[in-house]
C-alpha positions as a Markdown table, in Angstrom:
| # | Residue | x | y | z |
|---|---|---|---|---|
| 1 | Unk | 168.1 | 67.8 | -12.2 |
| 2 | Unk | 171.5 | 66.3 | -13.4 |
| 3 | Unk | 173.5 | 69.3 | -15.2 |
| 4 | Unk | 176.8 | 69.3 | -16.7 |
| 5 | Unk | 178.4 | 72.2 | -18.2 |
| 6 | Unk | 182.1 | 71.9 | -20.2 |
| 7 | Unk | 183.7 | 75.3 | -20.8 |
| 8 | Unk | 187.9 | 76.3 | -21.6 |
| 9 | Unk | 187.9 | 75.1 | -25.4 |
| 10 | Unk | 189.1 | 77.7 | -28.0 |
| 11 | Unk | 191.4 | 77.7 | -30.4 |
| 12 | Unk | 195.1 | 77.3 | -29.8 |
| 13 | Unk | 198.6 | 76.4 | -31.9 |
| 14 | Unk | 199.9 | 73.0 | -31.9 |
| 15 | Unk | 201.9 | 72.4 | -29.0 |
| 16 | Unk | 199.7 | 74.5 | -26.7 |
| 17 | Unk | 197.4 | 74.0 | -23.8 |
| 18 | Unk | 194.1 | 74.1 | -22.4 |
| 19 | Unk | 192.6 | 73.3 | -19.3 |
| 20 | Unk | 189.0 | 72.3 | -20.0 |
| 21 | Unk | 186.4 | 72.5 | -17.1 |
| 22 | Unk | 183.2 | 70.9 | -16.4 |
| 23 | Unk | 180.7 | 72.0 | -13.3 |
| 24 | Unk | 177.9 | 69.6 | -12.0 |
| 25 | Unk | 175.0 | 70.0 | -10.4 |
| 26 | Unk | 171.8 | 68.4 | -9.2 |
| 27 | Unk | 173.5 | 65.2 | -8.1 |
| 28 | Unk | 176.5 | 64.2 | -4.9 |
| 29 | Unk | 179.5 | 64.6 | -7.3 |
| 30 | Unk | 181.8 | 63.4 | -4.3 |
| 31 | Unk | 179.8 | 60.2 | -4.7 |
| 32 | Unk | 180.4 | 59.3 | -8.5 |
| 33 | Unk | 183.2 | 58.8 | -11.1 |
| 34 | Unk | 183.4 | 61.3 | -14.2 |
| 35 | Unk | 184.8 | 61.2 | -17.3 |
| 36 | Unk | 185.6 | 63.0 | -20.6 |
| 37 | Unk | 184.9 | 62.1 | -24.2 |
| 38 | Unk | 185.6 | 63.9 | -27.4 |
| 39 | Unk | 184.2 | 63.6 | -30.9 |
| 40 | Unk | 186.0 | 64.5 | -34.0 |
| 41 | Unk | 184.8 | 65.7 | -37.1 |
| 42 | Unk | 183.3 | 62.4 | -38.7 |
| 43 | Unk | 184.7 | 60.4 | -36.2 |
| 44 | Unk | 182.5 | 58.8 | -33.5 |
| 45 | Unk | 182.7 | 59.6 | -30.1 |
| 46 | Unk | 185.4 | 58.1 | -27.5 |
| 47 | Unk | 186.6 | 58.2 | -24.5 |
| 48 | Unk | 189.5 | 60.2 | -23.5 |
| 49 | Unk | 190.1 | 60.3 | -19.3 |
| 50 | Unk | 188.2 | 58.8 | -16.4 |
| 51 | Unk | 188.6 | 59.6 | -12.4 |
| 52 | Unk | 187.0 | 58.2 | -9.5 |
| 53 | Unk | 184.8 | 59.6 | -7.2 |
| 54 | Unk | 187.8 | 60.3 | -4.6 |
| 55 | Unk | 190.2 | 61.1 | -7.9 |
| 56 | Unk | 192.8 | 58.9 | -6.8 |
| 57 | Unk | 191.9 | 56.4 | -9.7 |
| 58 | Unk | 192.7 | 57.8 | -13.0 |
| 59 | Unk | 192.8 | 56.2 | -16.2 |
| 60 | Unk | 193.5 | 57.4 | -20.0 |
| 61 | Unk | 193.2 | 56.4 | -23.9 |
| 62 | Unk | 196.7 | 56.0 | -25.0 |
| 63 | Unk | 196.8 | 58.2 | -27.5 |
| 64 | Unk | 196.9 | 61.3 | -24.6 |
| 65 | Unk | 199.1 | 59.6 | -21.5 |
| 66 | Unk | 201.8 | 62.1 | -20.7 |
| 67 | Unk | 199.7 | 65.0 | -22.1 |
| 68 | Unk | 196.3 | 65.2 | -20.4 |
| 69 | Unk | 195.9 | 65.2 | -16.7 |
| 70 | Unk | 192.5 | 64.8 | -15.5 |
| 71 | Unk | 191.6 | 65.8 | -12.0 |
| 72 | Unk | 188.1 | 67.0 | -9.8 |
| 73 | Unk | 187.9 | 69.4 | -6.9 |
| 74 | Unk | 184.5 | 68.2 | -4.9 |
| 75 | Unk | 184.2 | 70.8 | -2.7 |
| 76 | Unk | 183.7 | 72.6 | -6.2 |
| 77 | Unk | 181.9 | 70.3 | -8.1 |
| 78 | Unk | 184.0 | 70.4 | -10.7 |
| 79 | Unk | 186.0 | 68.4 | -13.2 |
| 80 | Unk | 188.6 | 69.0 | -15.3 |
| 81 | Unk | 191.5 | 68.0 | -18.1 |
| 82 | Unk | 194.4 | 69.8 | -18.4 |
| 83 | Unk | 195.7 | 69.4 | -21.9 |
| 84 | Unk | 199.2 | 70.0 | -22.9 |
| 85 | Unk | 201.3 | 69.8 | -26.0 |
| 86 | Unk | 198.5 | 69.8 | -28.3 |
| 87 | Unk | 197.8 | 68.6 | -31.6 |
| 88 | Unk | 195.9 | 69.1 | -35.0 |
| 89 | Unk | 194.2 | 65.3 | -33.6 |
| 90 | Unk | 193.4 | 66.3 | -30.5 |
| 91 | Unk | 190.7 | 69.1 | -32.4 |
| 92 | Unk | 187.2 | 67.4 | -31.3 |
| 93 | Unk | 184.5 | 68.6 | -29.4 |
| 94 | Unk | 184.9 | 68.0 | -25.6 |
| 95 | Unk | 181.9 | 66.0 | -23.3 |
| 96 | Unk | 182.2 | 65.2 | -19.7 |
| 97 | Unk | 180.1 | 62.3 | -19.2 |
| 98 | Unk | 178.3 | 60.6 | -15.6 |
| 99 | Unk | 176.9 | 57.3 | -15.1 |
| 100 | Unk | 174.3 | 57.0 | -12.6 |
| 101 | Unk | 172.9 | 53.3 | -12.4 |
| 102 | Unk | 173.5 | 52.9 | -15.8 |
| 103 | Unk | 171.7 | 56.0 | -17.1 |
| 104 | Unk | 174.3 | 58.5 | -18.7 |
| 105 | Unk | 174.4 | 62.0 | -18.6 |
| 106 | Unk | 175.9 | 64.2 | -20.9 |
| 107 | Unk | 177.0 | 67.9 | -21.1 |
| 108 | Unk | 176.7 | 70.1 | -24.5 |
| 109 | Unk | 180.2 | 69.9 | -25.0 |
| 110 | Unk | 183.5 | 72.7 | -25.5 |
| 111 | Unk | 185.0 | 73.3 | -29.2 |
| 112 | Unk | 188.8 | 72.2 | -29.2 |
| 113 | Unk | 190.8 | 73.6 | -32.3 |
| 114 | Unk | 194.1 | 73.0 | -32.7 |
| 115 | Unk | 195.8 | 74.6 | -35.3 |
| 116 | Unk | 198.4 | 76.7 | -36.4 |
């Protein structure tokens, strides 16, 4: 079955990085845009990054162009958002999300805390 696993969140100072990471399996990842989400405390969820299935087609919320760079390796399976120059805003918890025909699947999610 569809499984997607986030992992590289942690705790860092304002103005640091991350690189989150999220592996898939059960389905032809070379065959299906990804994206990641994030929810803040209290906040609902939204959408942060997208990339298509080749991940030549990227897109991003305003609020992280020129920090975050999403990317996807298929011969590993695997996602990922490189996060630079963080901030306190930026502290959520992370998702990478599929749509297959319409039916979403979601991972449990990586803790982001930035503070100093």
């Amino acid at each position: 079955q569809v499984q997607l696993v986030e992992s590289g969140g942690g705790l860092v100072q304002p103005g640091g990085s991350l690189r989150l990471s999220c592996a898939a399996s059960g389905f032809t990842f070379s065959s299906y845009a990804m994206s990641w989400y994030r929810q803040a405390p209290g906040k609902e969820r939204e959408l942060v990054a997208g990339i298509g299935n080749t991940g030549r087609v990227t897109s991003y919320v305003d609020s992280v162009k020129g920090r975050f760079t999403i990317s996807r390796d298929n011969a590993k399976n695997t996602m990922y958002l490189q996060m630079n120059s963080l901030k306190p805003e930026d502290t959520a918890v992370y998702y990478c999300r599929l749509n297959i025909g319409g039916r979403l699947y979601w991972g449990k999610g990586t803790l982001v805390t930035v503070s100093s």
